[in-house]
C-alpha positions in Angstrom: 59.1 80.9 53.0 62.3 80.0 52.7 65.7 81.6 53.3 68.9 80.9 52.4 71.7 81.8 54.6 75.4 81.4 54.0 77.8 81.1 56.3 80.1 83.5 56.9 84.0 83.1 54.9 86.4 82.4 57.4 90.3 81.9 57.2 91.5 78.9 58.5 93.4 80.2 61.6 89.9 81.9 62.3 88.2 78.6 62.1 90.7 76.6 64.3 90.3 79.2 67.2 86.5 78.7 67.1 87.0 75.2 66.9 89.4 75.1 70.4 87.3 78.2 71.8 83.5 76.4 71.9 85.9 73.4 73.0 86.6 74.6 76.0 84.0 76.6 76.3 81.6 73.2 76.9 84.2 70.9 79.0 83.4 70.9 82.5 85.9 68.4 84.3 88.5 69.0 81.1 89.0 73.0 82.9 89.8 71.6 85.9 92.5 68.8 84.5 94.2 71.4 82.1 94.5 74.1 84.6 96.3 71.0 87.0 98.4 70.2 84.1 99.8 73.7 83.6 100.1 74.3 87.5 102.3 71.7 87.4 104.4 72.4 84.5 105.0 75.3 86.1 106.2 74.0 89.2 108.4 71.5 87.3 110.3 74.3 85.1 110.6 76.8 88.3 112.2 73.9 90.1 114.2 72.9 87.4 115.2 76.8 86.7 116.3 77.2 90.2 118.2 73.9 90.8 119.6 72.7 87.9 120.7 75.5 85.9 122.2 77.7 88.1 123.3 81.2 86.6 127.6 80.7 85.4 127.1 84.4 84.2 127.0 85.8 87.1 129.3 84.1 89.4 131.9 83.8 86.8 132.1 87.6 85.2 134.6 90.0 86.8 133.1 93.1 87.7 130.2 92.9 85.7 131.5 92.3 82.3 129.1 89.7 81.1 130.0 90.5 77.6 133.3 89.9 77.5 133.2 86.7 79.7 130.7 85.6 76.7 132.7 86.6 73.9 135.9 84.8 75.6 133.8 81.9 76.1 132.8 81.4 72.6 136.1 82.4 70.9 137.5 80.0 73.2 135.5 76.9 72.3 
């Protein structure tokens, strides 16, 4: 007896999260590398956040007006 079975119709985005979703799904030591990786991009852009672009907004608006030192900044340029 035989039976004939079709495969669902998927869209593509449908197909390409499958795809990455049984991917990671199987990985053992690929878990463990990616989960490194993004603990250290992290780190990198929180260290980069905090020391190297420090927040102008702030220390240059008088009494508040963010706005208005923005505007004057971009009129100004």
């Amino acid at each position: 007896m035989k039976t004939d079975v079709k495969p669902l119709k998927q869209g593509l985005l449908s197909r390409i999260f499958h795809l990455y979703y049984d991917g990671f799904r199987t990985m053992t030591l690929g878990k463990t590398l990616w989960a490194v990786i993004l603990i250290k991009l992290a780190i990198i852009f929180l260290v980069l956040k905090l020391f190297f672009f420090p927040d102008f907004i702030n220390t240059n608006a008088k009494n508040g007006d963010k706005a208005g030192f923005v505007s004057k900044e971009i009129l100004n340029r």
